[in-house]
N, CA and C atoms of all chains as a GROMACS GRO file, in nm:
protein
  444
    1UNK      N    1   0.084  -0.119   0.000
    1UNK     CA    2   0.000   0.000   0.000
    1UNK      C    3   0.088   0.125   0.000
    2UNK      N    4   0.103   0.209  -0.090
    2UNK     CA    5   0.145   0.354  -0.118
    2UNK      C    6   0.088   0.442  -0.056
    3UNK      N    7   0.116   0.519   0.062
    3UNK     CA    8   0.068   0.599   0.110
    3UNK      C    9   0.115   0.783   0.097
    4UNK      N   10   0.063   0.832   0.020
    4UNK     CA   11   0.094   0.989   0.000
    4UNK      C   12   0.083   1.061   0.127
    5UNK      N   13   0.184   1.107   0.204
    5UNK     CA   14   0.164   1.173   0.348
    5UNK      C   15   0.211   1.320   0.279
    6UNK      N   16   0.107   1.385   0.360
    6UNK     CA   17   0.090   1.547   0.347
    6UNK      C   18   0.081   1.577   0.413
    7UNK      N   19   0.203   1.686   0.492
    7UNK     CA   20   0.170   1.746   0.637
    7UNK      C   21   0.104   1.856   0.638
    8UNK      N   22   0.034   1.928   0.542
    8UNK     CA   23  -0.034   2.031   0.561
    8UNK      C   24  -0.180   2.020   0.560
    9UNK      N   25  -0.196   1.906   0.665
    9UNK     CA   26  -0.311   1.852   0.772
    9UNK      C   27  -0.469   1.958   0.793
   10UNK      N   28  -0.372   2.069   0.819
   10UNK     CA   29  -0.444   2.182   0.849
   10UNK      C   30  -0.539   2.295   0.785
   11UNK      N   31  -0.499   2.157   0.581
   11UNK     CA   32  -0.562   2.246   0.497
   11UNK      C   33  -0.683   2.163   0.449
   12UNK      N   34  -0.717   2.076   0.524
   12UNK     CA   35  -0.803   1.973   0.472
   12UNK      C   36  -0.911   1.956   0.596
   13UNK      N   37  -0.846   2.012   0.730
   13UNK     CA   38  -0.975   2.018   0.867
   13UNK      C   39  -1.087   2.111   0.870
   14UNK      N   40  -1.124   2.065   0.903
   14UNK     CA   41  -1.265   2.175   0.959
   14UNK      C   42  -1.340   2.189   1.025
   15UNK      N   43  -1.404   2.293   1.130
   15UNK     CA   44  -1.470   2.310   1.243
   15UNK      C   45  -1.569   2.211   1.208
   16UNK      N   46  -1.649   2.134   1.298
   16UNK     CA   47  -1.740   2.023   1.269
   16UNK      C   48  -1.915   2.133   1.290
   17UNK      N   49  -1.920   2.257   1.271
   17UNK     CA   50  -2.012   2.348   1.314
   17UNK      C   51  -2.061   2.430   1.193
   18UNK      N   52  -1.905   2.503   1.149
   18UNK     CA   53  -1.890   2.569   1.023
   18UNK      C   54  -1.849   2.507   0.912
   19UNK      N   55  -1.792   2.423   0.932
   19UNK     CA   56  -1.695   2.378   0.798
   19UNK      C   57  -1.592   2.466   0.767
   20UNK      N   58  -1.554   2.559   0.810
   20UNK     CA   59  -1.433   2.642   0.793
   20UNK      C   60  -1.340   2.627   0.857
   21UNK      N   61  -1.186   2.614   0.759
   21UNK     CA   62  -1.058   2.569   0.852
   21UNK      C   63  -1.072   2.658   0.952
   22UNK      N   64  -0.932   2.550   1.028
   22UNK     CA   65  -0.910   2.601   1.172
   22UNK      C   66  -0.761   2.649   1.170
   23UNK      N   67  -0.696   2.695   1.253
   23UNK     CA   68  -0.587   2.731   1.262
   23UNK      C   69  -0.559   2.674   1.400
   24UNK      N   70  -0.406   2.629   1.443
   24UNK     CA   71  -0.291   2.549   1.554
   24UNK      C   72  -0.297   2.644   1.614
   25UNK      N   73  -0.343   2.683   1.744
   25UNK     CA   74  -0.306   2.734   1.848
   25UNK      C   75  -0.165   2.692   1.923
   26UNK      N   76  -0.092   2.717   1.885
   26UNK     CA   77   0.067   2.629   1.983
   26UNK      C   78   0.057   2.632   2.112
   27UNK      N   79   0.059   2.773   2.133
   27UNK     CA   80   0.055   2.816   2.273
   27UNK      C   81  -0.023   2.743   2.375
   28UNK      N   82  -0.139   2.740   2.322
   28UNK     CA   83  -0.285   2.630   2.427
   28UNK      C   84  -0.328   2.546   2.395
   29UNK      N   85  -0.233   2.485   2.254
   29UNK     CA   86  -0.274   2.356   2.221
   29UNK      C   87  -0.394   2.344   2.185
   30UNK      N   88  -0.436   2.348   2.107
   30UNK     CA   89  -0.590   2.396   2.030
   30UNK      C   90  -0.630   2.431   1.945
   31UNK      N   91  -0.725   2.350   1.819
   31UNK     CA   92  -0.775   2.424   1.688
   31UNK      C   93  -0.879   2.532   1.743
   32UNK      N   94  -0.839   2.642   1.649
   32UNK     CA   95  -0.893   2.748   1.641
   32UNK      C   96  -1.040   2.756   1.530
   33UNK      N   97  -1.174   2.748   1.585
   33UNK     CA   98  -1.225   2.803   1.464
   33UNK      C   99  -1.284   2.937   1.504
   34UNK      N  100  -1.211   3.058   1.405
   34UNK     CA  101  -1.283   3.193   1.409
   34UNK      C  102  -1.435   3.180   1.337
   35UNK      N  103  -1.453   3.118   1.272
   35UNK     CA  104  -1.568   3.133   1.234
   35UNK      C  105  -1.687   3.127   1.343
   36UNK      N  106  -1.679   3.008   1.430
   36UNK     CA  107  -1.774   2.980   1.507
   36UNK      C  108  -1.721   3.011   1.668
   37UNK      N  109  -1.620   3.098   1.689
   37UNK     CA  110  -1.576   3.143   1.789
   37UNK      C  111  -1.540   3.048   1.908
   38UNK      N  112  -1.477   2.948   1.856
   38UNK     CA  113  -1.441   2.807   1.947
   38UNK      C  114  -1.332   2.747   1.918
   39UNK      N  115  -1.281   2.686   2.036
   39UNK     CA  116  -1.156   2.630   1.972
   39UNK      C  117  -1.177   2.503   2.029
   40UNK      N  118  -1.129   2.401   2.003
   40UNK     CA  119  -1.161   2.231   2.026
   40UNK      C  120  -1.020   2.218   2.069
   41UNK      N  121  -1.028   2.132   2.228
   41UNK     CA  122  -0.890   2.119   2.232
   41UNK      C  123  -0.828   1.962   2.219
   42UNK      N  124  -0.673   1.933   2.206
   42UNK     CA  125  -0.578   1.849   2.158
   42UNK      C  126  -0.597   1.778   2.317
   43UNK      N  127  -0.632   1.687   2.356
   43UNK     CA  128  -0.597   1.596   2.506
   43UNK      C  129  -0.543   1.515   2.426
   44UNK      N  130  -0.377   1.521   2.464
   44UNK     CA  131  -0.255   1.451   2.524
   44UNK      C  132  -0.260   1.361   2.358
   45UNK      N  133  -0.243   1.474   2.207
   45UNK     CA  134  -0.259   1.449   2.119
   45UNK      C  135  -0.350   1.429   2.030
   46UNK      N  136  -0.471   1.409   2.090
   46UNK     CA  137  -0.578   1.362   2.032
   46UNK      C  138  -0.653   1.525   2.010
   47UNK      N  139  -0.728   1.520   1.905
   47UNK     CA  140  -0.748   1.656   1.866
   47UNK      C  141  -0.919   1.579   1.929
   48UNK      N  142  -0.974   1.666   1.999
   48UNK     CA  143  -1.148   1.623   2.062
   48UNK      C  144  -1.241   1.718   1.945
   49UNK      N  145  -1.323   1.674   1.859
   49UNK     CA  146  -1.382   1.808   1.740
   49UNK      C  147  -1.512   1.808   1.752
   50UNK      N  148  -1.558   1.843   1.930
   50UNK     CA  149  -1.723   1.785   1.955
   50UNK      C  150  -1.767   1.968   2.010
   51UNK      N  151  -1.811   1.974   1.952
   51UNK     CA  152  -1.895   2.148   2.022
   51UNK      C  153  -1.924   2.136   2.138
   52UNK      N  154  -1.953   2.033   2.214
   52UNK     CA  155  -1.995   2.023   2.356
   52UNK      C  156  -1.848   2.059   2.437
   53UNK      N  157  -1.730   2.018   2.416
   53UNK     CA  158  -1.596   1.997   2.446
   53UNK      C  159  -1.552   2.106   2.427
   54UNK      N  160  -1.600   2.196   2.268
   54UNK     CA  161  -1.484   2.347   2.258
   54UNK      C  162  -1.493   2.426   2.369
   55UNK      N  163  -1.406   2.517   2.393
   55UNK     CA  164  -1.367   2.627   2.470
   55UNK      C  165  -1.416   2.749   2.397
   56UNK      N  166  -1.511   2.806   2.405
   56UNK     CA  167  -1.561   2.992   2.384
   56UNK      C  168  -1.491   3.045   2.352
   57UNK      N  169  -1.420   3.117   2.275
   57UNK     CA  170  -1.312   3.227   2.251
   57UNK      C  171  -1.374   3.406   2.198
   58UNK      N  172  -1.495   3.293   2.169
   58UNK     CA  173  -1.572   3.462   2.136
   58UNK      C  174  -1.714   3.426   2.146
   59UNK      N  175  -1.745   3.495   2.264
   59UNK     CA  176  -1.908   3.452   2.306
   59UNK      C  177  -2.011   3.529   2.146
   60UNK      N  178  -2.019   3.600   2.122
   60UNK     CA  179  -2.108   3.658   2.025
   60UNK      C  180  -2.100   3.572   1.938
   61UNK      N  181  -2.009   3.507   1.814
   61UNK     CA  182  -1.995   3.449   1.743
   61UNK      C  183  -2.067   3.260   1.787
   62UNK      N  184  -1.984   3.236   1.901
   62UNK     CA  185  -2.021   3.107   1.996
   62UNK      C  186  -2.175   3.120   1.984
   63UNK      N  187  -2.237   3.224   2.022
   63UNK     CA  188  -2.384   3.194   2.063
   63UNK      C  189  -2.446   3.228   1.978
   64UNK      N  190  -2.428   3.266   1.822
   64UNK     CA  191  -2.505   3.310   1.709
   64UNK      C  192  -2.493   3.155   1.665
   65UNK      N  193  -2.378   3.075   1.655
   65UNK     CA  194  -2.370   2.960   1.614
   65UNK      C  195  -2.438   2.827   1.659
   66UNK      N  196  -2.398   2.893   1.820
   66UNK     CA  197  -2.486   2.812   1.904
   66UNK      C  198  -2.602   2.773   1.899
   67UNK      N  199  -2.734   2.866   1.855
   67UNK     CA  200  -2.861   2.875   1.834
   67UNK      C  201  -2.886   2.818   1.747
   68UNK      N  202  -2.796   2.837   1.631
   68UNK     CA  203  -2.834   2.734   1.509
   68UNK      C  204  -2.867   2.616   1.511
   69UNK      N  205  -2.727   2.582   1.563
   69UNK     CA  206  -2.694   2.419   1.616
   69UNK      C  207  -2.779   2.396   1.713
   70UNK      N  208  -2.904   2.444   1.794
   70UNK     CA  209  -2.923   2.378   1.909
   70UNK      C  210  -3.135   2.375   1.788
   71UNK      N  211  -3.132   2.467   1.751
   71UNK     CA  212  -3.261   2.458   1.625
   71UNK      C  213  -3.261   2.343   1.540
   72UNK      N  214  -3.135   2.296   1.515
   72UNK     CA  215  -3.119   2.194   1.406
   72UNK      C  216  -3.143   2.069   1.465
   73UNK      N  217  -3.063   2.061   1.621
   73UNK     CA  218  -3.045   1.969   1.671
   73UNK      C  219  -3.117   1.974   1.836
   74UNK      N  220  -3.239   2.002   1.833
   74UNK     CA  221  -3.305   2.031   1.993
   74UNK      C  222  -3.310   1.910   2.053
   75UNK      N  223  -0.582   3.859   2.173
   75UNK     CA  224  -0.567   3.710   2.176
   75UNK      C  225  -0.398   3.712   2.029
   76UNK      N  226  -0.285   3.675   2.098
   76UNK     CA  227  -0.224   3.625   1.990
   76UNK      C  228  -0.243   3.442   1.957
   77UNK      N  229  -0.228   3.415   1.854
   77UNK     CA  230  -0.222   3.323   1.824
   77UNK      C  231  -0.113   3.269   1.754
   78UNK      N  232   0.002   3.145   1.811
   78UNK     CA  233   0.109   3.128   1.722
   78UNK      C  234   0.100   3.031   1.612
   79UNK      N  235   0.043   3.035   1.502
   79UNK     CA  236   0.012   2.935   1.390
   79UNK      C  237   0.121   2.872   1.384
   80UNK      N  238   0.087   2.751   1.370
   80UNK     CA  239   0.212   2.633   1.309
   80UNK      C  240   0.124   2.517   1.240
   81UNK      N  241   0.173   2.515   1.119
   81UNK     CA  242   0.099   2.428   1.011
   81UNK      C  243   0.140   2.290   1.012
   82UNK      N  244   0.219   2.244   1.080
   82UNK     CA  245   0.268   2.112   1.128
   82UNK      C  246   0.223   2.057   1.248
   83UNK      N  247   0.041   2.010   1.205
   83UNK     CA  248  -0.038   1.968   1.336
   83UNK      C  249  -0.005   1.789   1.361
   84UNK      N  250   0.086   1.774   1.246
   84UNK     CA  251   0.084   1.616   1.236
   84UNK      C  252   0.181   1.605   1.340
   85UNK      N  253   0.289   1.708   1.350
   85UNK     CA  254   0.376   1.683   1.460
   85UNK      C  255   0.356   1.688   1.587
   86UNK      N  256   0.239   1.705   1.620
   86UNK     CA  257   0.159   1.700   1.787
   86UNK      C  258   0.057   1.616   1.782
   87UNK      N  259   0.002   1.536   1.695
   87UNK     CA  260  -0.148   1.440   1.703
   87UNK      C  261  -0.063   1.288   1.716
   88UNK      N  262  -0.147   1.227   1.809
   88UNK     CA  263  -0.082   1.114   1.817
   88UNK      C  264  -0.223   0.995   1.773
   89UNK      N  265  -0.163   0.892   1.773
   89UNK     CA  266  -0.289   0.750   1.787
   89UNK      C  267  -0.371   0.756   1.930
   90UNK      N  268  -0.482   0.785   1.944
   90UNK     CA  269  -0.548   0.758   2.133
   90UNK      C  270  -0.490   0.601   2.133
   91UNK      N  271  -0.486   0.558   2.100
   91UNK     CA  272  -0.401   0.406   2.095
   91UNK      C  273  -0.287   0.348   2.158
   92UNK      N  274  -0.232   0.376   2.058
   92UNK     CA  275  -0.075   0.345   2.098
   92UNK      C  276   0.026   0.450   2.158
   93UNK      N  277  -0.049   0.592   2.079
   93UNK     CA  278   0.014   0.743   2.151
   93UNK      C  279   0.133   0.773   2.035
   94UNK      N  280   0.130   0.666   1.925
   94UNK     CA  281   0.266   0.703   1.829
   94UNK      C  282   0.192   0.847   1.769
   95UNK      N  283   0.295   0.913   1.648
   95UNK     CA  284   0.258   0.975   1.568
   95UNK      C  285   0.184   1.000   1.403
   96UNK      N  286   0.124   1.001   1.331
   96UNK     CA  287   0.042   1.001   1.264
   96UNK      C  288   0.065   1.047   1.151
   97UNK      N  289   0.022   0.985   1.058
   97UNK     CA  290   0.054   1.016   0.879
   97UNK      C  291  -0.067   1.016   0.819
   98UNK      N  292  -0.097   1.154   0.730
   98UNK     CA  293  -0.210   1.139   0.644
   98UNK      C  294  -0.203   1.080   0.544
   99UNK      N  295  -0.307   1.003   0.495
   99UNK     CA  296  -0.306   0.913   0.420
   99UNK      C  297  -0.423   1.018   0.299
  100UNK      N  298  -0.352   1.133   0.222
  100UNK     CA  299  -0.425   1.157   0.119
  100UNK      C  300  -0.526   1.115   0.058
  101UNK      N  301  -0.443   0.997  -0.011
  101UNK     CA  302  -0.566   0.889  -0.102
  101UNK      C  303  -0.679   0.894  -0.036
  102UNK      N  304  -0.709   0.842   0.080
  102UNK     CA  305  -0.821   0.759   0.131
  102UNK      C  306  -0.863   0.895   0.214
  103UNK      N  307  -0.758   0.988   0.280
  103UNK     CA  308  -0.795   1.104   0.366
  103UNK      C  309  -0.843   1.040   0.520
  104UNK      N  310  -0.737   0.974   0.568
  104UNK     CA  311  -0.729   0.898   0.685
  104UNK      C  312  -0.656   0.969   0.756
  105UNK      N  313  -0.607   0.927   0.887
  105UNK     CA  314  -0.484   0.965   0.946
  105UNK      C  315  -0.450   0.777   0.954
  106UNK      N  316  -0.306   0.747   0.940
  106UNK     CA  317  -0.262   0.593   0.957
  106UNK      C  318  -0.179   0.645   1.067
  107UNK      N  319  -0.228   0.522   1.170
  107UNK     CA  320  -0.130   0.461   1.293
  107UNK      C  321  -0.064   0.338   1.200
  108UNK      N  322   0.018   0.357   1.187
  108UNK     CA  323   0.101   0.221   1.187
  108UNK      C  324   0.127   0.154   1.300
  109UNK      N  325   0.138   0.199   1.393
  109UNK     CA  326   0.197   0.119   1.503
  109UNK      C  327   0.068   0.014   1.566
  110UNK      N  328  -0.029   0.093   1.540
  110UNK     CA  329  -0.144   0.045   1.595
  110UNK      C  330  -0.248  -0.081   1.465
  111UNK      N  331  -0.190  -0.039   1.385
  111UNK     CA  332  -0.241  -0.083   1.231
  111UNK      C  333  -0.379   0.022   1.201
  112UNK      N  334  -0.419   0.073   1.248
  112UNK     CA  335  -0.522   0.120   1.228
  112UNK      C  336  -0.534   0.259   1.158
  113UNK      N  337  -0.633   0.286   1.112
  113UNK     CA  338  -0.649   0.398   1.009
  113UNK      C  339  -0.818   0.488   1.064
  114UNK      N  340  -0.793   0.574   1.078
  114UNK     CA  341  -0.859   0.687   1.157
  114UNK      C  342  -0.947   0.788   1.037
  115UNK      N  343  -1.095   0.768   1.010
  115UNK     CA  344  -1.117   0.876   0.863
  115UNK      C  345  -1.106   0.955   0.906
  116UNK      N  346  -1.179   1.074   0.828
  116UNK     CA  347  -1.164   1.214   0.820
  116UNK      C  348  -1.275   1.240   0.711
  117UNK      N  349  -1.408   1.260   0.851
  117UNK     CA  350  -1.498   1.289   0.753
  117UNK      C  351  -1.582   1.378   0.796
  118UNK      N  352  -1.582   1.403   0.603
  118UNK     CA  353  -1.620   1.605   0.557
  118UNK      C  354  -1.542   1.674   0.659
  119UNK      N  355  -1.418   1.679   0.676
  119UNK     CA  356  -1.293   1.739   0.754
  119UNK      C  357  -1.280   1.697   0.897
  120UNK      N  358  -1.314   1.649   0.964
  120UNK     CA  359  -1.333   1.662   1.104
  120UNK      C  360  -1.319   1.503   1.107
  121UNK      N  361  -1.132   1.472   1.198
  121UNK     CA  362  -1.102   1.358   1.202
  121UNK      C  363  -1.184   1.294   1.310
  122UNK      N  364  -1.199   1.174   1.313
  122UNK     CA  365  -1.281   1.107   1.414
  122UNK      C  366  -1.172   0.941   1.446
  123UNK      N  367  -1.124   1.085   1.611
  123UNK     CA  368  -1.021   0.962   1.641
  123UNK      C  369  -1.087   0.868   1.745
  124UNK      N  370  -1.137   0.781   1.719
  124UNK     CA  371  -1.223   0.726   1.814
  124UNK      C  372  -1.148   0.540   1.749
  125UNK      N  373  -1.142   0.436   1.824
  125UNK     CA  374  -1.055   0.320   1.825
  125UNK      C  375  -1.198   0.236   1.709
  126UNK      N  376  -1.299   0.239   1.760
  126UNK     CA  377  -1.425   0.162   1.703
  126UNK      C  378  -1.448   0.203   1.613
  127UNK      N  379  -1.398   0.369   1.557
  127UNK     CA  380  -1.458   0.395   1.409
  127UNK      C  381  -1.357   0.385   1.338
  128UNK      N  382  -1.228   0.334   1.402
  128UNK     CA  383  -1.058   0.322   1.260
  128UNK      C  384  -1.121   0.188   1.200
  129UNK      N  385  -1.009   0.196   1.047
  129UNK     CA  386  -1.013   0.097   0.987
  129UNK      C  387  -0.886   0.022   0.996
  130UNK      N  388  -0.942  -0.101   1.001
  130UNK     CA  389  -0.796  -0.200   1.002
  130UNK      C  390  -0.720  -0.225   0.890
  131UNK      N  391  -0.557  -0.168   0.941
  131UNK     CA  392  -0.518  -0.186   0.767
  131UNK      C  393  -0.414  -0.275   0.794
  132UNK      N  394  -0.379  -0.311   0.945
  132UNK     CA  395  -0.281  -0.467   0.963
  132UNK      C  396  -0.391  -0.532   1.060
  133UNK      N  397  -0.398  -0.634   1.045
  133UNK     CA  398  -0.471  -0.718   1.123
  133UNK      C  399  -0.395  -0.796   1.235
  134UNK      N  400  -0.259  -0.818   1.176
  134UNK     CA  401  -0.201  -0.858   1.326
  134UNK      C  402  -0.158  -0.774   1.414
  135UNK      N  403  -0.127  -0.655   1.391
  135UNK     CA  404  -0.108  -0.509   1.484
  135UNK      C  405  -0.220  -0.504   1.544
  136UNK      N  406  -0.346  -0.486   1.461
  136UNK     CA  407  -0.453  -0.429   1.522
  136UNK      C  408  -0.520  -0.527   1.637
  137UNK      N  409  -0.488  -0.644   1.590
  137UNK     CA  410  -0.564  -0.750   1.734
  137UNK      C  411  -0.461  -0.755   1.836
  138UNK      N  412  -0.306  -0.735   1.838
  138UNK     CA  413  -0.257  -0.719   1.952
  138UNK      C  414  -0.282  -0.607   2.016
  139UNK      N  415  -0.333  -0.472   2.011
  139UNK     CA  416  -0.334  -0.361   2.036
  139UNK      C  417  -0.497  -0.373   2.069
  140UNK      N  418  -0.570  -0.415   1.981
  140UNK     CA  419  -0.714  -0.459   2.043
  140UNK      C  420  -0.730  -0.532   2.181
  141UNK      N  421  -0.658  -0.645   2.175
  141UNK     CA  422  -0.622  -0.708   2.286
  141UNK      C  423  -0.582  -0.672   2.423
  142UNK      N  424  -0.473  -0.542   2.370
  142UNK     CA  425  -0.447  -0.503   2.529
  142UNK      C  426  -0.543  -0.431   2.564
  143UNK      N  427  -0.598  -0.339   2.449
  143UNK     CA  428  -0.745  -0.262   2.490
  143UNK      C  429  -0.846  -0.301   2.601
  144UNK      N  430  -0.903  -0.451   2.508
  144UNK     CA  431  -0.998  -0.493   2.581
  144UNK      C  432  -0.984  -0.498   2.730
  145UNK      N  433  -0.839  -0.558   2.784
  145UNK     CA  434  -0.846  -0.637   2.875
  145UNK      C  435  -0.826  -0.492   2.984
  146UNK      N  436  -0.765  -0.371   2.938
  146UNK     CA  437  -0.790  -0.256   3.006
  146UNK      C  438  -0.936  -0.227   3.074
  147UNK      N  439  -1.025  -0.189   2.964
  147UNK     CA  440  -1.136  -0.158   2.919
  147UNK      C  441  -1.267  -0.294   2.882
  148UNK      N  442  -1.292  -0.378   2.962
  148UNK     CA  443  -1.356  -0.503   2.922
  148UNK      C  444  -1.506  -0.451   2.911
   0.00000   0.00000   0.00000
């Protein structure tokens, strides 16, 4: 089996909310999505990509998104 | 908020498994554990590292590593 490895991982992810990439937080260890104002964090490698799990980074954005997701999915 | 981007997320994601490090598998758009045999999708962007949803791509890796699982986790 031939396997093509591409480390630019980061151009193929996406918030599981928006669908819009995320960006590596280094510092706190954490995908970033600006779109939906959340970041999903990495435990001990493992990237967690569940909205219940992200961390808030921007309540306005978080809770415009939020509402959606909770209409779609009550 | 700064944020330090680094586009080399493959170099911090490990297997929840075995804990090795991780290769995208383009073609198929997996992440491959080798160590673990197992293959992790990535679907509509958002990897899903979970042990029950990889695919087995060695079968004798994957039942020794299944094995110690279970007997952790029965």
């Amino acid at each position: 089996m031939e396997i093509a490895v591409d480390p630019k991982l980061l151009e193929i992810l996406v918030c599981p909310l928006t669908k819009t990439t995320l960006t590596y937080d280094r510092q706190n260890n954490r995908l970033i999505s600006e779109a939906a104002g959340l970041a999903y964090p990495i435990l001990k490698g493992v990237p967690i990509m569940l909205i219940d799990g992200a961390e808030i980074i921007d309540e306005i954005k978080a809770n415009e998104f939020r509402g959606l997701f909770s209409q779609r999915n009550p």
